[in-house]
N, C-alpha and C positions, 0 to 999 in steps of 0.2 A: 520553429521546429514543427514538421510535421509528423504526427507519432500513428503504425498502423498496428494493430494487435499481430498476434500471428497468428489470426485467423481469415486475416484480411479487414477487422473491423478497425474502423477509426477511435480511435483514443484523444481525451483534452489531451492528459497529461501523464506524465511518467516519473513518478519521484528517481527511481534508476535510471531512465533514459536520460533526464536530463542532467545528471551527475556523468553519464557515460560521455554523451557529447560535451563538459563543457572539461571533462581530461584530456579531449581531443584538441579542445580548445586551446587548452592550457599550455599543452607540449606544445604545438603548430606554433604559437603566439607569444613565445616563451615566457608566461605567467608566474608569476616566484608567490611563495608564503605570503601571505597578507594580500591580494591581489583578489580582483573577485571577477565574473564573469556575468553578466545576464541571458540570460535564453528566452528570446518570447515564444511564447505556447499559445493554444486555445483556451488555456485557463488561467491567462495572463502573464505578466512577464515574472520568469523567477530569479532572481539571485543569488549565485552562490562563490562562499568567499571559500578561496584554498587556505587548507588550516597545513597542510603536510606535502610532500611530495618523498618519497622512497622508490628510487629505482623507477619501476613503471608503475606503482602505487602512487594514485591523487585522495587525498581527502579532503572530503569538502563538506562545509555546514550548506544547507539547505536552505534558503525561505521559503514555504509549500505555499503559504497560505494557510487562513483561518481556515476552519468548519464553517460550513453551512447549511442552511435547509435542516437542521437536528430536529429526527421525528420521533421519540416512541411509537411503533404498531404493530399490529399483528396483522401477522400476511397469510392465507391461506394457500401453503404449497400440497399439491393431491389431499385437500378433506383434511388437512392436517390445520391449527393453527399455530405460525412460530411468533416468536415471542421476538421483536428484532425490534435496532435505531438507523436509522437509515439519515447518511447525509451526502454532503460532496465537498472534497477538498482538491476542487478543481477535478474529479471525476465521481461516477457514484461510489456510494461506498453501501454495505450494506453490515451490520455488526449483527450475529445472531446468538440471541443468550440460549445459555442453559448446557447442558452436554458437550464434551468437546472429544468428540471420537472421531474412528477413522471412518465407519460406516455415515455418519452426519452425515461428517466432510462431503461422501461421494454422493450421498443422498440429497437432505435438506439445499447442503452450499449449491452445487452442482445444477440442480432445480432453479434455484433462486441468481445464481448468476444470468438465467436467461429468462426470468419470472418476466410479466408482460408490464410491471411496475417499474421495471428499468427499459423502455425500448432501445435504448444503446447497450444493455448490457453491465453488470454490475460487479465490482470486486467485494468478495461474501467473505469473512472470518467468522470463525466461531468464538464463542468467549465466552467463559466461564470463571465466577469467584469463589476458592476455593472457601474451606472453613474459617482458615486464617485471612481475613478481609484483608490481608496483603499478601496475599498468594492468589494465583491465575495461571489459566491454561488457555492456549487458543492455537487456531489452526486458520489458516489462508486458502481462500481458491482465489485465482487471482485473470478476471477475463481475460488477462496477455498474454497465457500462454496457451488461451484457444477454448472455446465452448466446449465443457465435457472435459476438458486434461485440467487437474488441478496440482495446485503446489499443496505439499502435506506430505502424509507420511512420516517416517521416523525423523525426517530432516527439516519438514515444515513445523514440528512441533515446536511449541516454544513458553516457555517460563516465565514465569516474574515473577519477580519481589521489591516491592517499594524499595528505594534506596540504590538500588541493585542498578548495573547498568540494563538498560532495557533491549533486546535487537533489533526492535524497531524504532522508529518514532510515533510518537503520539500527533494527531492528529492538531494541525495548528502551531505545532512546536518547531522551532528550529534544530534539524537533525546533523551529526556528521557521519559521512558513510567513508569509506575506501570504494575507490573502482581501479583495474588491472586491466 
């Protein structure tokens, strides 16, 4: 698979992208429940097993791969110092602690998806623990959908609570998403 942002940049990998091609897969190749698919990427080959099929709904578990490279540092975005871990789960990732608003999002993330410590570019979330050490808040900019346009907002927001089903996957974890 080759993956371009839609900015025109090149991307390893795409946890969504490869889930979207391999429903493509799935239906073409008529793959049933239990079935699984490989997709080779630039960030290695991923497999994924179909856990569901619904109408035009595929769900599928994910193998992403491990984390890597996990750094604590502080990054200097304009005179500012943020407080962030930076790894790659087959692309960069950047996690930025502390506040998790919408003004960051457009500021600090926004900055730092294009900071000159990523020169390919970086996917930035915010992330924040609340009081109750099983409570959080975070927010995503995400390089795919272009330098400067982030995902956030009321719709990017997103919760947790230990136990609780999560909407993302955790880095390293085997995920199941829906794609349509």
């Amino acid at each position: 698979m080759d993956l371009l942002n839609a900015d025109g940049s090149y991307s390893e990998v795409s946890g969504n992208g490869v889930r979207c091609l391999a429903a493509w897969l799935a239906r073409e190749r008529g793959v049933q429940p239990g079935g699984s698919i490989d997709v080779e990427t630039d960030a290695g080959v991923k497999r994924l097993e179909l856990l569901a099929v619904e109408g035009r709904r595929f769900t599928f578990r994910a193998a992403m791969g491990r984390p890597e490279q996990i750094e604590r540092r502080s990054i200097d975005v304009g005179g500012t110092d943020i407080d962030a871990i930076t790894l790659r789960v087959g692309n960069p990732q950047c996690v930025v602690l502390g506040d998790v608003t919408e003004e960051r999002l457009h500021s600090v993330a926004a900055r730092l998806a294009v900071h000159p410590i990523f020169p390919a570019g970086s996917n930035v979330e915010l992330a924040q623990v609340g009081p109750d050490p099983d409570l959080g808040a975070r927010r995503r900019a995400d390089r795919s959908v272009g330098h400067g346009r982030l995902r956030g907002g009321r719709r990017g927001d997103r919760l947790w609570r230990r136990g609780a089903r999560r909407p993302r996957r955790r880095p390293g974890r085997r995920a199941a998403r829906r794609v349509e």
